[in-house]
N, C-alpha and C positions, 0 to 999 in steps of 0.2 A: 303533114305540114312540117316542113323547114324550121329548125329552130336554131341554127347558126350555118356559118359558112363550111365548117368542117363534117355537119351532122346530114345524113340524106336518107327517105324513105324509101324501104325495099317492096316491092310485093311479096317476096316469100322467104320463108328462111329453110334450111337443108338443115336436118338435124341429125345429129347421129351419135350412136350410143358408142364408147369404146371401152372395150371389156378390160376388166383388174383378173390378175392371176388370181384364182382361186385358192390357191397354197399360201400364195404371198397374203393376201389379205384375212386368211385364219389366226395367223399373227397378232392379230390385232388385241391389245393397243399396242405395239411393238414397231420398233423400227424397221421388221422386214414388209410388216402391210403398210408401214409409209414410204417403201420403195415400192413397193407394187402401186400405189395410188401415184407415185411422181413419174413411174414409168406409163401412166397413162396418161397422163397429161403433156407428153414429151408428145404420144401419140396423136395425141391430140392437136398440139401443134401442129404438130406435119400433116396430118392429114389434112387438118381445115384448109393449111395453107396452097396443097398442094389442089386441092377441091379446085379453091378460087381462081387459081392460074390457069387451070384448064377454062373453067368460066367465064374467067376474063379473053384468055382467046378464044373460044367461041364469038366472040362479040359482047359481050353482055357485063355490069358491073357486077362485084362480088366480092364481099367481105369477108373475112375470117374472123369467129367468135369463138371463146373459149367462156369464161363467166361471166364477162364483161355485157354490156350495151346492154342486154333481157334477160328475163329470168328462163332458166332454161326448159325449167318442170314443165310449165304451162304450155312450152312450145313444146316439147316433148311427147303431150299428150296429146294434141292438137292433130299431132302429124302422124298421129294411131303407133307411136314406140311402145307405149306400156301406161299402165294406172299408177297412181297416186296412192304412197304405203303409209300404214300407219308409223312408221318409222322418216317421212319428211320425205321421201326418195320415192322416184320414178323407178315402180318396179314391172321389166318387162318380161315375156314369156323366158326371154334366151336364156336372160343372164341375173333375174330376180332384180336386189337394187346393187348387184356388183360391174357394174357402169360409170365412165363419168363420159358428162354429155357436153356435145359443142355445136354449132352450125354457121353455119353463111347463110350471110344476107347475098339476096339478088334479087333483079329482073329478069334472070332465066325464064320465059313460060314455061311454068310447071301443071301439071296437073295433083290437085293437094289431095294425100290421105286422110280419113279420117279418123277420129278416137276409138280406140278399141276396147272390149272389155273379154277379159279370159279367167275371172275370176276373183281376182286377187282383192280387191276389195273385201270381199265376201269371206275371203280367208283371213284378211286380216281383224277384223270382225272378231274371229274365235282365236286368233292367235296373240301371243304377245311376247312371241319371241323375243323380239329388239327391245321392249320395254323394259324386260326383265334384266337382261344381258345389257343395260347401258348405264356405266356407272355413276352418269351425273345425276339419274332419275329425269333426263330432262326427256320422255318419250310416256306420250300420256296412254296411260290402261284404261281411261274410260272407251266406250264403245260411241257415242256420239260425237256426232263432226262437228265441227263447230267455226265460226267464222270471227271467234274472240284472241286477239294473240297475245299470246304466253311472256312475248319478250317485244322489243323496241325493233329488232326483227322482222318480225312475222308482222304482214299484213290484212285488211281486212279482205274482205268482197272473196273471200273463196272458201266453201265449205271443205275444212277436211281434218285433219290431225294437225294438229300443230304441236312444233318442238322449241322448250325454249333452247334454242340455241347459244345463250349467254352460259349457263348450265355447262353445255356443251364444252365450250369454249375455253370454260373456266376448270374442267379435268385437264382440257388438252396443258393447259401453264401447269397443273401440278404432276402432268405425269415428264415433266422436266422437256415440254414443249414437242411431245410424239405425239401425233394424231391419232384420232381414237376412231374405228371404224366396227366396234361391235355390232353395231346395230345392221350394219352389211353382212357381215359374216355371220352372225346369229339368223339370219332372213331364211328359209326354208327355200324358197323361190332363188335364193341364191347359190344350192349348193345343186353340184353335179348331178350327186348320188340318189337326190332326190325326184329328180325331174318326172321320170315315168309315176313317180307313187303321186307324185301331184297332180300331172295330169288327167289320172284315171279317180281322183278323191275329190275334185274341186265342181 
């Protein structure tokens, strides 16, 4: 349903993950992993954009999203990228939660993926990587999910971890306004070196 003249419904949306340097974002809280996170977002830009052009000639409408209009997570997992971490973050086989995600809206006919599961749930379960490594405390160590949120943030209707993110937010102003991505780079699922021991352990 229409709810202004500038607002229009798509049937699907094209999501996709674009990967953060793995060096750059070790960094973290440092200024060299909030250039690796800004150069993903540049990525991000172009790509979506250039998605929709072709889309659009094809014939068909198509928008380009970065965080705006949906939440991304939820399309994310919809479209079988990856599961839901106990650290707030879509974490996928590829690239753990060192991702950031965008998509287009369209009427494209597509045919939709579905949600996937490769583990990671289940690992995050017994891990607590990112909880420990995050220095607002705002990454909860209990082991059940919960559908209570933590901050003015966090919504209800979806069982999982919630982060407060005010917590969050409130390092990033004291570490003299650098973004803080431990919680990525502390992810097991998110480093290189790991990938085969995770595979064959999960």
């Amino acid at each position: 349903q229409k709810e202004g003249p500038d607002s229009a419904n798509y049937q699907y949306a094209i999501v996709l993950g674009i990967e953060m340097d793995p060096d750059a974002i070790n960094d973290s809280p440092g200024s060299i992993a909030e250039a690796g996170a800004s150069v993903a977002y540049s990525h991000m830009a172009e790509i979506t954009a250039k998605l929709a052009a072709y889309i659009r000639f094809l014939g068909y409408p198509a928008v380009p999203s970065g965080n705006d209009t949906a939440q991304n997570i939820p399309l994310a997992i919809d479209a079988g990228l990856g599961e839901h971490g106990r650290n707030g973050l879509l974490l996928t086989p590829e690239y753990g939660a060192r991702q950031r995600l965008c998509k287009v809206f369209t009427d494209l006919p597509l045919i939709p993926d579905k949600p996937i599961e490769f583990g990671a749930l289940d690992y995050c379960k017994q891990c607590h990587a990112c909880a420990s490594s995050c220095p607002a405390k705002a990454i909860m160590f209990e082991n059940e999910l919960t559908e209570v949120p933590t901050s003015i943030s966090n919504r209800t209707g979806i069982q999982r971890w919630v982060v407060n993110v005010e917590k969050c937010f409130q390092f990033w102003i004291e570490n003299e306004g650098v973004s803080c991505g431990n919680c990525i780079a502390s992810c097991p699922w998110s480093l290189h070196n790991n990938r085969d021991w995770l595979e064959n352990n999960v």
